[in-house]
Biopython code that builds the backbone (N, CA, C, O; Angstrom):
import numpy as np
from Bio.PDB.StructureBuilder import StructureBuilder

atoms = [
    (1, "UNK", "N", (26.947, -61.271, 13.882)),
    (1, "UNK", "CA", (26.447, -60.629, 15.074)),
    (1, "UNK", "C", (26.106, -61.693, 16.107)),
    (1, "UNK", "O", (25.557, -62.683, 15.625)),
    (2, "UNK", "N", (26.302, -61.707, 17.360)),
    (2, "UNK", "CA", (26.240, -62.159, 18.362)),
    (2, "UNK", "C", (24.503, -62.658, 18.648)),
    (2, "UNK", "O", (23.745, -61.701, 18.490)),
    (3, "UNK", "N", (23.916, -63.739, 18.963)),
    (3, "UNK", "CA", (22.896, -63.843, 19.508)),
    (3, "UNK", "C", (21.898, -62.769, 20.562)),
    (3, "UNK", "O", (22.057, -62.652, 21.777)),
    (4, "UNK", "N", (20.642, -61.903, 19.546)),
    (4, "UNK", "CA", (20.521, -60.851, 20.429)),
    (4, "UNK", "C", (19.479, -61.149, 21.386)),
    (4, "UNK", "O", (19.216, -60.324, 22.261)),
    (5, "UNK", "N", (18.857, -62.257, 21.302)),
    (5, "UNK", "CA", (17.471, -62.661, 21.936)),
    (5, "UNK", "C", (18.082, -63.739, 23.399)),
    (5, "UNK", "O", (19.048, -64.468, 23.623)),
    (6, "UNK", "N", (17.047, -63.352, 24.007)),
    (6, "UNK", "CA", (16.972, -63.865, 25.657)),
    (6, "UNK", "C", (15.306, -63.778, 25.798)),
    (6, "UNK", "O", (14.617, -62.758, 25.815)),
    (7, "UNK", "N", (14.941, -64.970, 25.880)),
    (7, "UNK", "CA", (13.499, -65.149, 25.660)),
    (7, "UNK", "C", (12.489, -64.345, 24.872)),
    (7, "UNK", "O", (11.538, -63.813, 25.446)),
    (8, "UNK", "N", (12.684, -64.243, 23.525)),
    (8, "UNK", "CA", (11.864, -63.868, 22.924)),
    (8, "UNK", "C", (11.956, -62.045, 22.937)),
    (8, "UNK", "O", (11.205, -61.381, 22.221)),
    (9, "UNK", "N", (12.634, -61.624, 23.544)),
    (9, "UNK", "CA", (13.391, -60.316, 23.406)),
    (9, "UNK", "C", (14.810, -59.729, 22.840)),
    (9, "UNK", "O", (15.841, -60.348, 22.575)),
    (10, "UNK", "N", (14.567, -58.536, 22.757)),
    (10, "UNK", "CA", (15.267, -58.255, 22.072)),
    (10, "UNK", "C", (16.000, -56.843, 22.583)),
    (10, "UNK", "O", (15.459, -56.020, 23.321)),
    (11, "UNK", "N", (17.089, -56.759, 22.137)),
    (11, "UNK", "CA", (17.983, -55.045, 23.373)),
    (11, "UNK", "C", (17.821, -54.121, 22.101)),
    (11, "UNK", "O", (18.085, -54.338, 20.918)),
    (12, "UNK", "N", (17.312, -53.044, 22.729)),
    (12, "UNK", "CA", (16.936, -52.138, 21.654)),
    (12, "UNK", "C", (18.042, -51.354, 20.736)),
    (12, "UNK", "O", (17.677, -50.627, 19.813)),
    (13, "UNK", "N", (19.730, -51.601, 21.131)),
    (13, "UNK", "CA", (20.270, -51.531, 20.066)),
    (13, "UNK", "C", (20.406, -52.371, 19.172)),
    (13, "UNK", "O", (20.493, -51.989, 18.005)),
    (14, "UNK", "N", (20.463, -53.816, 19.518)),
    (14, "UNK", "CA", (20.116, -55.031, 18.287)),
    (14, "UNK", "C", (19.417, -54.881, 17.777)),
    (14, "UNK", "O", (19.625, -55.198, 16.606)),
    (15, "UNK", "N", (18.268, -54.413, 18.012)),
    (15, "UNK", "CA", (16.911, -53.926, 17.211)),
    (15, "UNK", "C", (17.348, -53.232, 16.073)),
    (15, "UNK", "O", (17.253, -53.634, 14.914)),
    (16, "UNK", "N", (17.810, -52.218, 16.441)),
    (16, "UNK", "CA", (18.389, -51.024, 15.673)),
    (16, "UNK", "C", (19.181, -51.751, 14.658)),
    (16, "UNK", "O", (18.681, -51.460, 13.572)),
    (17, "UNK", "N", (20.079, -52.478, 14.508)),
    (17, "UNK", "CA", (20.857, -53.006, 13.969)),
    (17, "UNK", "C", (20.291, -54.111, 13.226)),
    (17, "UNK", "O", (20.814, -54.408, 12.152)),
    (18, "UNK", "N", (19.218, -54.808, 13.685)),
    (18, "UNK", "CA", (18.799, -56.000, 12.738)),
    (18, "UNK", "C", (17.675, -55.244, 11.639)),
    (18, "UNK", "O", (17.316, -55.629, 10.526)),
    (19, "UNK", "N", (17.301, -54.083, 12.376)),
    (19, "UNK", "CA", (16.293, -53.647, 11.049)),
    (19, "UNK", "C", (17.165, -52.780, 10.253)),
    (19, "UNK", "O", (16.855, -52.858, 9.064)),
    (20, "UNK", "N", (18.239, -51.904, 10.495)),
    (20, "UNK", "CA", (18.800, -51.089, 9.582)),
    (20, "UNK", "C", (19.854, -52.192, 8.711)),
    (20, "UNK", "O", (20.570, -51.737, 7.819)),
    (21, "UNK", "N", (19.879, -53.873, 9.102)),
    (21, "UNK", "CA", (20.601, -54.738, 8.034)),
    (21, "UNK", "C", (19.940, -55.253, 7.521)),
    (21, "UNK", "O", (20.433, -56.321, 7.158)),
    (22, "UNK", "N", (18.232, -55.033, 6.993)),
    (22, "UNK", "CA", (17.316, -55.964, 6.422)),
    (22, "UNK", "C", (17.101, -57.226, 7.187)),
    (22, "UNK", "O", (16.214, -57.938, 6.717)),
    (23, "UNK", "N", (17.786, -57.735, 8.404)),
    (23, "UNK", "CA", (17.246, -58.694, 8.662)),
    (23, "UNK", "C", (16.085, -58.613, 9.513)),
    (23, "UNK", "O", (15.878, -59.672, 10.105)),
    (24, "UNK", "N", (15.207, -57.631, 9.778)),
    (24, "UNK", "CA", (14.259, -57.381, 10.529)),
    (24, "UNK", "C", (13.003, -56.533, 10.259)),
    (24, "UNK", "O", (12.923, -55.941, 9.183)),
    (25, "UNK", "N", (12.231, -56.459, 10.974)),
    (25, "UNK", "CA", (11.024, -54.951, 10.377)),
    (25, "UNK", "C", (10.612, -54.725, 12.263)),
    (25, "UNK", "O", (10.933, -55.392, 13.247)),
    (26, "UNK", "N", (10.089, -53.938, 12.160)),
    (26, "UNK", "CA", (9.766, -52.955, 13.402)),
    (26, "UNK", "C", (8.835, -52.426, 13.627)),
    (26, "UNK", "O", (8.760, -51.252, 13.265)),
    (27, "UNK", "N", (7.719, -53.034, 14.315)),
    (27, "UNK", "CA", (6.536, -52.615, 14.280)),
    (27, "UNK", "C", (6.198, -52.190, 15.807)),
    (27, "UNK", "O", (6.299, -52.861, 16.834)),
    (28, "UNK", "N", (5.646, -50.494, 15.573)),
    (28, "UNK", "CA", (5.381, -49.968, 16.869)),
    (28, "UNK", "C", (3.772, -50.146, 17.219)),
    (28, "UNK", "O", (2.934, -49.931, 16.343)),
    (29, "UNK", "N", (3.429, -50.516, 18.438)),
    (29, "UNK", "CA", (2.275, -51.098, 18.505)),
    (29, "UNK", "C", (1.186, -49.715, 19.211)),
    (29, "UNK", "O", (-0.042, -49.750, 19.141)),
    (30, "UNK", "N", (2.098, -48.410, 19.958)),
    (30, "UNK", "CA", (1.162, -47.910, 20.651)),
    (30, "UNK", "C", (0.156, -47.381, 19.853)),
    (30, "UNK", "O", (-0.289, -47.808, 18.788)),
    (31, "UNK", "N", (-0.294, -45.932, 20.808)),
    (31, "UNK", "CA", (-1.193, -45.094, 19.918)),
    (31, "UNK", "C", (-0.938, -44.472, 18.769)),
    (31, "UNK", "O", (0.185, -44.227, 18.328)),
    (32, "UNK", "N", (-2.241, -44.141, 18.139)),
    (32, "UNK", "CA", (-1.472, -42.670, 17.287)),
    (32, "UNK", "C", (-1.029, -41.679, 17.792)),
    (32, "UNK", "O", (-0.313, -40.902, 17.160)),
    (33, "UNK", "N", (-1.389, -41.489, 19.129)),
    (33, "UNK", "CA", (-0.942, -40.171, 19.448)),
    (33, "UNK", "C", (0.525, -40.170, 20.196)),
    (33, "UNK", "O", (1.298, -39.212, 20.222)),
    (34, "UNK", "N", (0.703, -41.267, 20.709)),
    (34, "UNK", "CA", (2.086, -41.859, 21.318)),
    (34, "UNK", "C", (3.087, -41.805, 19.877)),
    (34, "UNK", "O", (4.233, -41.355, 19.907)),
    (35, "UNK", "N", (2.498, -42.291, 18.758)),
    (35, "UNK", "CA", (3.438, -42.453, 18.132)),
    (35, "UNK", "C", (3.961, -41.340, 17.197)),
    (35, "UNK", "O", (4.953, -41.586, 16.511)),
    (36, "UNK", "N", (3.344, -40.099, 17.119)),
    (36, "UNK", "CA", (2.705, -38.684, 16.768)),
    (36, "UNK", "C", (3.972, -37.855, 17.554)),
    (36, "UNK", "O", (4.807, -37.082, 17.084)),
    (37, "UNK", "N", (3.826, -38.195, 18.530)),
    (37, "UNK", "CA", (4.563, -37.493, 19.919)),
    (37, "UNK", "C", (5.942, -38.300, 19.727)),
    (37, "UNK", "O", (6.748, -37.896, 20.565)),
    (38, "UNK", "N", (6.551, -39.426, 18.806)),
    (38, "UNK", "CA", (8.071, -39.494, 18.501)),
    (38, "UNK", "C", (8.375, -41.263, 18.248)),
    (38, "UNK", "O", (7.984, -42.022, 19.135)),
    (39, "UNK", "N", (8.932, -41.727, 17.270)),
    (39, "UNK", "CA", (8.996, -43.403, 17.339)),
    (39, "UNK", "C", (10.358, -43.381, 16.501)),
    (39, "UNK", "O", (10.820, -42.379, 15.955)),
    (40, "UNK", "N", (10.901, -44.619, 16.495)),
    (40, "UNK", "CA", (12.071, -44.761, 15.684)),
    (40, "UNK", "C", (11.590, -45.166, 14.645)),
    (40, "UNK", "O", (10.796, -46.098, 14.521)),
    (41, "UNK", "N", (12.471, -43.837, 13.021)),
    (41, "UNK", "CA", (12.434, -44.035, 12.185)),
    (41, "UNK", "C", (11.754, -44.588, 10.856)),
    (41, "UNK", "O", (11.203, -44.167, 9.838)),
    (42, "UNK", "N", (12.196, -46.028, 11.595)),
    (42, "UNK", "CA", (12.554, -47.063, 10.756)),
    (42, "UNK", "C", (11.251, -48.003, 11.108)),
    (42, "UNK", "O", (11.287, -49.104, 10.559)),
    (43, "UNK", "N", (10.159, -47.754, 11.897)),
    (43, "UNK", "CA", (9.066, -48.105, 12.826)),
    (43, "UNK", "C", (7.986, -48.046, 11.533)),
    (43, "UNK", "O", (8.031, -47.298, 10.557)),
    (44, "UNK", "N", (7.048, -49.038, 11.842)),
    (44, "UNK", "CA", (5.541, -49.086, 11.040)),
    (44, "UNK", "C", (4.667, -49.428, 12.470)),
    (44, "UNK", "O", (4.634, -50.140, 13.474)),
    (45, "UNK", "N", (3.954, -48.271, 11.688)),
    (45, "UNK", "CA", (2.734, -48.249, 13.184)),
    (45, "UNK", "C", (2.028, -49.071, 12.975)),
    (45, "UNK", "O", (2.223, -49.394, 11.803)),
    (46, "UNK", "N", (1.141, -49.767, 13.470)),
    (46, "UNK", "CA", (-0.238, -51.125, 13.498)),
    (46, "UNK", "C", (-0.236, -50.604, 15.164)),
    (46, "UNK", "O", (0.780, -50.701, 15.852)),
    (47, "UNK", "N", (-1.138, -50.213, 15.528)),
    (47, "UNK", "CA", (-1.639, -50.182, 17.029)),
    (47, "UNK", "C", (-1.829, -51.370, 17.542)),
    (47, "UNK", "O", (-2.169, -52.316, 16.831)),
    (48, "UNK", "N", (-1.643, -51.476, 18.804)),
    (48, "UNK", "CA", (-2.326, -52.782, 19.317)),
    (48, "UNK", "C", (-4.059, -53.107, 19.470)),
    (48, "UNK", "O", (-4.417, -54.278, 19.591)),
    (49, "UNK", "N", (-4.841, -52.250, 19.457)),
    (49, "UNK", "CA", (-6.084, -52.560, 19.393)),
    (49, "UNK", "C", (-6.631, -52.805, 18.006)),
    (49, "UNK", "O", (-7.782, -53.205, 17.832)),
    (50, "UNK", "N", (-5.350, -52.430, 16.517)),
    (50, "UNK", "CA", (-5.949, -53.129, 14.971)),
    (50, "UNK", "C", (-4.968, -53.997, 14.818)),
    (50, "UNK", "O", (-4.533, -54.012, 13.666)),
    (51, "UNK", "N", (-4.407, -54.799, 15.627)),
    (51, "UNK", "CA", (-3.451, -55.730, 14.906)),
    (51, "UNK", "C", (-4.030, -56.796, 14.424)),
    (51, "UNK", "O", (-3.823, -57.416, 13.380)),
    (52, "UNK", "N", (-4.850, -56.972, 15.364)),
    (52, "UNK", "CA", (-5.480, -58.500, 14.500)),
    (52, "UNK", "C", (-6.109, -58.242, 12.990)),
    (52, "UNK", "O", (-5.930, -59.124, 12.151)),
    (53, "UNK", "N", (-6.801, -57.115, 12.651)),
    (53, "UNK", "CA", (-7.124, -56.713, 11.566)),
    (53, "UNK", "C", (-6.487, -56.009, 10.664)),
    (53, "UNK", "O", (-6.987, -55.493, 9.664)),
    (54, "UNK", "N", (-4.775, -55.958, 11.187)),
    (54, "UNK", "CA", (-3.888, -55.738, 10.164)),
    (54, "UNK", "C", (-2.864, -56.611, 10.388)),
    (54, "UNK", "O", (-1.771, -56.069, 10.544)),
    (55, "UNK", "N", (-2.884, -57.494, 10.435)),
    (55, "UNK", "CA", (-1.286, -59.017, 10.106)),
    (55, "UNK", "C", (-1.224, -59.153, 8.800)),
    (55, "UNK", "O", (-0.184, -59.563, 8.286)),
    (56, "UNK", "N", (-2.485, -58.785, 7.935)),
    (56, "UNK", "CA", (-1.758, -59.671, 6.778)),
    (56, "UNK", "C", (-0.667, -57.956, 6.090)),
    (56, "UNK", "O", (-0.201, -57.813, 4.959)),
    (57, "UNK", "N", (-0.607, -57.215, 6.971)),
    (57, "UNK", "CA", (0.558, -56.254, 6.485)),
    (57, "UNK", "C", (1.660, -56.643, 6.978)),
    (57, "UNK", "O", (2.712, -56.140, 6.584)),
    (58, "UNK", "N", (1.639, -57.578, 7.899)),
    (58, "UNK", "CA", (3.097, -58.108, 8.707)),
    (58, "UNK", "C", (3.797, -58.918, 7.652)),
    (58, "UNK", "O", (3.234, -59.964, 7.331)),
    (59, "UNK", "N", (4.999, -58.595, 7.022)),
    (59, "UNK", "CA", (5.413, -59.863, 6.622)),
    (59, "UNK", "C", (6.101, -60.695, 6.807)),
    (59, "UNK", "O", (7.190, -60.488, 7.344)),
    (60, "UNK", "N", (5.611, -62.210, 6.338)),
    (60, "UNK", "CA", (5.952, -63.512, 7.443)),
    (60, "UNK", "C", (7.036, -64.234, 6.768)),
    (60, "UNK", "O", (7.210, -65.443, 6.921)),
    (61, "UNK", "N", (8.084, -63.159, 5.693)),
    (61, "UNK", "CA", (9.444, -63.502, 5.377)),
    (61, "UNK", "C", (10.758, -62.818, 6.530)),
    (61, "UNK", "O", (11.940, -63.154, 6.464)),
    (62, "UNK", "N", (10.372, -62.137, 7.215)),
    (62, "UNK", "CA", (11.672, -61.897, 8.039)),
    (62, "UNK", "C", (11.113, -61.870, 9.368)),
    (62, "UNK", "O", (9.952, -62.234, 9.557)),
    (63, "UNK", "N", (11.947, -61.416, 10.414)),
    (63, "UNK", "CA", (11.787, -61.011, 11.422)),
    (63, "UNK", "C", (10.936, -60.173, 12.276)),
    (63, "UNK", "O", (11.647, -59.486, 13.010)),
    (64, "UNK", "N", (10.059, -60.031, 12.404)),
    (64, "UNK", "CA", (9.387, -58.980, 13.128)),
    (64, "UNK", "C", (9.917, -58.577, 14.756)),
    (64, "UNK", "O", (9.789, -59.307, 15.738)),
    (65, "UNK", "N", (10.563, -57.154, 14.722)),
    (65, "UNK", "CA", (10.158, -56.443, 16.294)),
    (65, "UNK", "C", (9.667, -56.190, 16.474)),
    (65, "UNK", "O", (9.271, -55.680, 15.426)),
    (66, "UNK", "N", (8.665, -55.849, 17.525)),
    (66, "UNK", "CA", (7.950, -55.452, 18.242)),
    (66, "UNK", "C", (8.050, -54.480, 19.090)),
    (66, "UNK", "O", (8.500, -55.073, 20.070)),
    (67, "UNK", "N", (7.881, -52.815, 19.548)),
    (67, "UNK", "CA", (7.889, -51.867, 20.515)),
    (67, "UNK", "C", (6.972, -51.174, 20.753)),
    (67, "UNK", "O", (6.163, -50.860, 19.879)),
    (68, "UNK", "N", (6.889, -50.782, 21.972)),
    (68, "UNK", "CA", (5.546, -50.076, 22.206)),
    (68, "UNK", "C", (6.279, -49.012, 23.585)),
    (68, "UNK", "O", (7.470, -48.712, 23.513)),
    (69, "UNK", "N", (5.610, -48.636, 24.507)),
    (69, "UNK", "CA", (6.258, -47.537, 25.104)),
    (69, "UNK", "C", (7.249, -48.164, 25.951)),
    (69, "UNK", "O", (8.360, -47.654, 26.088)),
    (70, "UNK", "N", (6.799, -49.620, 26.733)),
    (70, "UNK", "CA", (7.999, -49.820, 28.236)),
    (70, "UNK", "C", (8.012, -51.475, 27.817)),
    (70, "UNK", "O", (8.932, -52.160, 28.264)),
    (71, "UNK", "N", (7.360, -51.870, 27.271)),
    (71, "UNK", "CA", (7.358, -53.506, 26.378)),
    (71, "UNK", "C", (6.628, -54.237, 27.249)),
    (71, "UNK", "O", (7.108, -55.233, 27.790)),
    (72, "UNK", "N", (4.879, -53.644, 27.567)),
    (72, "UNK", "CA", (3.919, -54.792, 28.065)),
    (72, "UNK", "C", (2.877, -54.697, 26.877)),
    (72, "UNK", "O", (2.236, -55.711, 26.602)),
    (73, "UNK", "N", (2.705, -53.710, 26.267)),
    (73, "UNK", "CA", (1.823, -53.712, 24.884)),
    (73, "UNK", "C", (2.392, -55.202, 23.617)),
    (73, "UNK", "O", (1.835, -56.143, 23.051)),
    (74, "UNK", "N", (3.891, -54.577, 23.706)),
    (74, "UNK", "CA", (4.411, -55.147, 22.684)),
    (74, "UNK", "C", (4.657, -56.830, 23.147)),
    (74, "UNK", "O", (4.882, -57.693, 22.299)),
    (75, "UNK", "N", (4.578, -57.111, 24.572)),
    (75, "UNK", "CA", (4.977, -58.193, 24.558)),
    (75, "UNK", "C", (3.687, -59.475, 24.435)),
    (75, "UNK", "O", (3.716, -60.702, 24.537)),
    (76, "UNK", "N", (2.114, -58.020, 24.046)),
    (76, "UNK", "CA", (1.162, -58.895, 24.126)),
    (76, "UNK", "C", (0.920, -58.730, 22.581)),
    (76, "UNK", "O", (0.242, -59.603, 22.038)),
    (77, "UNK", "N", (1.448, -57.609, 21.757)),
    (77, "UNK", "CA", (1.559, -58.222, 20.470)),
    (77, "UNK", "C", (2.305, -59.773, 19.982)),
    (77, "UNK", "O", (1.873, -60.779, 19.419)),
    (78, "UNK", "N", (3.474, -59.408, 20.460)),
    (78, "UNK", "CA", (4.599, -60.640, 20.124)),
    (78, "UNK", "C", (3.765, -61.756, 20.420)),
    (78, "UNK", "O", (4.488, -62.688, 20.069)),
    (79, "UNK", "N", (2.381, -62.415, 20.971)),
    (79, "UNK", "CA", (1.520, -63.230, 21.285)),
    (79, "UNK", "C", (1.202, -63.592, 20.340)),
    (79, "UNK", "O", (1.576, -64.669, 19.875)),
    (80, "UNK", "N", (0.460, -62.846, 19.808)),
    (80, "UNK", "CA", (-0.582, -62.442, 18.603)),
    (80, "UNK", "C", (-0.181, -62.733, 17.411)),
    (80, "UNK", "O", (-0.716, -63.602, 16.722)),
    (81, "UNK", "N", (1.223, -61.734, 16.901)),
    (81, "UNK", "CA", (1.992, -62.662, 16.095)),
    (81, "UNK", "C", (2.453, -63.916, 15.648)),
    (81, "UNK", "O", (2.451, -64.441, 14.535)),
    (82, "UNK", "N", (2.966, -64.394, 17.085)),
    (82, "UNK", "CA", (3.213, -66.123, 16.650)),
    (82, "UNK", "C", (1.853, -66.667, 16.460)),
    (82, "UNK", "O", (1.725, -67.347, 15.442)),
    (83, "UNK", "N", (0.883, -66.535, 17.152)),
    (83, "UNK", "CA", (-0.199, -67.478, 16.919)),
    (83, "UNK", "C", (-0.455, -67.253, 15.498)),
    (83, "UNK", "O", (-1.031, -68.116, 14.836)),
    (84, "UNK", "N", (-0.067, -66.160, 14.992)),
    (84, "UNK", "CA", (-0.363, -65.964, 13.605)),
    (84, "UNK", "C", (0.641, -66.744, 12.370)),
    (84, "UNK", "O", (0.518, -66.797, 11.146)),
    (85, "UNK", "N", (1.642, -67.288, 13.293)),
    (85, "UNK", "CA", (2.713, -67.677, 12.147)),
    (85, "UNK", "C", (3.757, -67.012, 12.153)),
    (85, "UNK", "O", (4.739, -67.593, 11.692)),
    (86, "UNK", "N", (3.946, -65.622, 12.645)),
    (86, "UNK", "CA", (5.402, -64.941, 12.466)),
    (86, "UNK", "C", (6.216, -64.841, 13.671)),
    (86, "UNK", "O", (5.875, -64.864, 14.854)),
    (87, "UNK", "N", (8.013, -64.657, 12.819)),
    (87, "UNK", "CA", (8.815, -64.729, 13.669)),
    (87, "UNK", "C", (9.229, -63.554, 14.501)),
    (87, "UNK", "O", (10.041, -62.682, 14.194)),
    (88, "UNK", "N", (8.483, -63.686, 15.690)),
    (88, "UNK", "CA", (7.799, -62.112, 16.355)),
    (88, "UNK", "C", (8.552, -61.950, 17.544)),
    (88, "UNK", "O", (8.596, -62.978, 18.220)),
    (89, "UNK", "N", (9.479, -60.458, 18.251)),
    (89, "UNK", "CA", (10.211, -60.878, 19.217)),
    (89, "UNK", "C", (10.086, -59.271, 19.656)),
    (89, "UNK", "O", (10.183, -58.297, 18.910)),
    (90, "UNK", "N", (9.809, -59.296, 21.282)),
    (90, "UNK", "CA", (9.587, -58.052, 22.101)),
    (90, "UNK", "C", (10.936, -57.050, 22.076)),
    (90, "UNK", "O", (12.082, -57.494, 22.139)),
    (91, "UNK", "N", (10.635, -55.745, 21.983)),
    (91, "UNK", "CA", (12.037, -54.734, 21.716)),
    (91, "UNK", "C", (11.948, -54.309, 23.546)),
    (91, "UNK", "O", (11.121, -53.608, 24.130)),
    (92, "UNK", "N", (13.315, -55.157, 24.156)),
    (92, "UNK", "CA", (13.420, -54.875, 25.678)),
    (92, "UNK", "C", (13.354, -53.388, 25.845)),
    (92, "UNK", "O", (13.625, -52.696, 24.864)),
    (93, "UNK", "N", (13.088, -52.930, 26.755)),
    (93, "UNK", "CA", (12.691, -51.575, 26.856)),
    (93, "UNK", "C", (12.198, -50.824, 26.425)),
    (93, "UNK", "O", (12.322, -49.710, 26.934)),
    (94, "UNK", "N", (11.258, -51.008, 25.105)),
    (94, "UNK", "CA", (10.719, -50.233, 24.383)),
    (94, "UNK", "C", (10.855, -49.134, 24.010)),
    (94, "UNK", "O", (12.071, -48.941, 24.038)),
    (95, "UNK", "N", (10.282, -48.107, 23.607)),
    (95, "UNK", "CA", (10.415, -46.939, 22.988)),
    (95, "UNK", "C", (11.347, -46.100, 24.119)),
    (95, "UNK", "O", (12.396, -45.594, 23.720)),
    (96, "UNK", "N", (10.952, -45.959, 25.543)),
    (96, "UNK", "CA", (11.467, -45.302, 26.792)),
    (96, "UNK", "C", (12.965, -46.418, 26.169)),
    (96, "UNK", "O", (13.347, -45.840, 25.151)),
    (97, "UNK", "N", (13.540, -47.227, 26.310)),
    (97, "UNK", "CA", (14.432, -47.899, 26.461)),
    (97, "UNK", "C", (15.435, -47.288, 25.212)),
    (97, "UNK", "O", (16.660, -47.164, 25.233)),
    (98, "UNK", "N", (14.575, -46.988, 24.237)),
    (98, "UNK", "CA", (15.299, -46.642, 22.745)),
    (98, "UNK", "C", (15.625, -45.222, 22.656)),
    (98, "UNK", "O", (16.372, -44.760, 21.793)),
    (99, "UNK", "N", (14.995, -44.480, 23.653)),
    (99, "UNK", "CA", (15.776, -43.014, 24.004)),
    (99, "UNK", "C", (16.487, -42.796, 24.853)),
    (99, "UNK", "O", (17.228, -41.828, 24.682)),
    (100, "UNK", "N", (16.571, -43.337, 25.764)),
    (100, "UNK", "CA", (17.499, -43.788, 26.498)),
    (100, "UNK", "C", (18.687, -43.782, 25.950)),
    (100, "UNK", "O", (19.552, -42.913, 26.058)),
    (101, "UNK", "N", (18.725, -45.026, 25.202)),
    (101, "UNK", "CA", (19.791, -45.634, 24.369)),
    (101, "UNK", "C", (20.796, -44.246, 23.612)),
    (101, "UNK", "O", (21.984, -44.132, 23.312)),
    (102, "UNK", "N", (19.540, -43.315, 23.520)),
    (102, "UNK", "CA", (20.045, -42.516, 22.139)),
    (102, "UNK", "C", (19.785, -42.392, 20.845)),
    (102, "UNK", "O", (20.095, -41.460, 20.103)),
    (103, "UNK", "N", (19.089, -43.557, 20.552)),
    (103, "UNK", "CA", (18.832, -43.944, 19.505)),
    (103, "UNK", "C", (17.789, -42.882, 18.827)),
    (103, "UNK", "O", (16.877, -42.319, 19.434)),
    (104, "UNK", "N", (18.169, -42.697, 17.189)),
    (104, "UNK", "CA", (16.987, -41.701, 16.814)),
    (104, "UNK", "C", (15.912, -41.891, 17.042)),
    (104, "UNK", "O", (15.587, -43.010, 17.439)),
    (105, "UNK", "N", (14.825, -40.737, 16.857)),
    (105, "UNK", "CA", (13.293, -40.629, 17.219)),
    (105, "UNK", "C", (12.650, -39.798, 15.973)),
    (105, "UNK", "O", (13.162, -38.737, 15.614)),
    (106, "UNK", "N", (11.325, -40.422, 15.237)),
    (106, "UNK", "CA", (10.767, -39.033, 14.510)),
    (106, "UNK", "C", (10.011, -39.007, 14.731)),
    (106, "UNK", "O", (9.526, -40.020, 15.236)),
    (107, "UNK", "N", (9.128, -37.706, 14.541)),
    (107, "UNK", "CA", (7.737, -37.356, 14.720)),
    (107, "UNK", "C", (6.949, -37.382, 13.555)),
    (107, "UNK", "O", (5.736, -37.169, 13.543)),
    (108, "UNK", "N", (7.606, -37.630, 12.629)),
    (108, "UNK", "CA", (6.958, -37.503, 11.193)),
    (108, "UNK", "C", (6.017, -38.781, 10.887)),
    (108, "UNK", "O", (5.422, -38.866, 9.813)),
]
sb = StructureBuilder()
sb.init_structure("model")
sb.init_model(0)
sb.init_chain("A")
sb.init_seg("    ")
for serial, (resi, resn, name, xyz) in enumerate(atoms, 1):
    if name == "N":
        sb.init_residue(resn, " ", resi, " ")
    sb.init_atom(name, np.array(xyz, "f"), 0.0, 1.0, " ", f" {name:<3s}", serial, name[0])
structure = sb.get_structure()
């Protein structure tokens, strides 16, 4: 696969593609209720106001994405992350960007 990152971002079909090949994980940062109301799939919620008190669920063997609704949440997770040690990278357009796309959504 082609190089999907351009500063620390990422195009939300590469996304799609690096987490459905194991080389990635996908962590949605908004609310519960944002994320209640529809997220991709394949997404683990950690909000942005418990991340610091949940990293050690991040794990710091692969890739971490990052999405949140338009990618200013997520791009202040992707902060947070590296200072923490992981290889942490913003999902360009975020969730709005990933329906867009087409890409599935669940509510479950």
């Amino acid at each position: 696969m082609r190089n999907p990152f351009t500063r620390s971002t990422v195009a939300v079909t590469d996304a799609q593609q690096l987490v459905a090949g194991g080389e990635a994980i996908l962590i949605d940062v908004r609310t519960r209720k944002e994320w209640k109301e529809g997220h991709p799939p394949e997404a683990i919620h950690i909000s942005l106001a418990s991340l610091d008190g949940q990293m050690a669920r991040i794990p710091g063997d692969r890739m971490v994405l990052v999405i949140c609704r338009s990618g200013t949440r997520s791009a202040q997770a992707v902060r947070l992350m590296r200072a923490a040690g992981r290889d942490a990278h913003n999902v360009r357009g975020g969730v709005v960007g990933w329906v867009r796309a087409g890409l599935p959504v669940s509510t479950r």
